[in-house]
C-alpha positions, 0 to 999 in steps of 0.5 A, spaced: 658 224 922 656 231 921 650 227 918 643 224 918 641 218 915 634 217 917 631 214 912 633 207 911 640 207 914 640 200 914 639 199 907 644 206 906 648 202 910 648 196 906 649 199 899 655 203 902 658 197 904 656 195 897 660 201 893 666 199 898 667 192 896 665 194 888 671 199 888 675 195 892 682 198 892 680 203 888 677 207 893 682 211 896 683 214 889 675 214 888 674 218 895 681 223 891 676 223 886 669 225 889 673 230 894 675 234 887 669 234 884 666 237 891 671 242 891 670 244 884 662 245 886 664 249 891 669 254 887 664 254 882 658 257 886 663 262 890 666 265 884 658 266 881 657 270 888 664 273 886 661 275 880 656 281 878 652 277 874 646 274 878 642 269 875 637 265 879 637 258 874 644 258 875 644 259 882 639 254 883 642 249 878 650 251 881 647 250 888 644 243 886 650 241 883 653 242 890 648 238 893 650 231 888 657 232 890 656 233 896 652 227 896 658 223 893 663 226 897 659 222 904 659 217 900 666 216 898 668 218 905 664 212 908 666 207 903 672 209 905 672 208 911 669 202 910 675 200 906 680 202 912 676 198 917 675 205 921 670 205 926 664 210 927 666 211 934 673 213 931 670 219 927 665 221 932 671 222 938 675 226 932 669 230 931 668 232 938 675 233 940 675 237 935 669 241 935 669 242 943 677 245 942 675 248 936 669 252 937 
């Protein structure tokens, strides 16, 4: 994907692997529901730029809120993925296709 997993990638592995298989059949609506929250962070920090007040504690505080679920959000889709017995290599070429047409 889009991201490094440089440290541990086996034991981040290994732990995904583990959220797939505790949530089970879950994990469809899991994944729903973290992409919601990932939305959510990212209309709250826009709106905040949109808004005349700045304040820098709640900007730093907004931007880490983006940065967990964000976090989450890889997660939930790995997992996912995992849960559907969709390969890396799958997504990769989706992700190539579309960057060489799309940019």
């Amino acid at each position: 994907m889009g991201f490094s997993m440089s440290n541990n990638t086996k034991s981040i592995g290994k732990a995904i692997d583990s959220v797939a298989k505790y949530w089970g059949d879950m994990m469809p609506i899991m994944t729903m529901e973290e992409s919601g929250e990932l939305i959510q962070a990212i209309s709250k920090l826009e709106r905040f730029y949109k808004s005349d007040f700045k304040d820098e504690s709640e900007e730093n505080a907004l931007k880490q809120n983006l940065v967990d679920e964000m976090g989450d959000a890889i997660i939930a889709i790995q997992a996912l993925r995992i849960h559907y017995g969709i390969e890396d290599d799958a997504i990769h070429k989706r992700i190539n296709k579309k960057l060489s047409k799309e940019y």
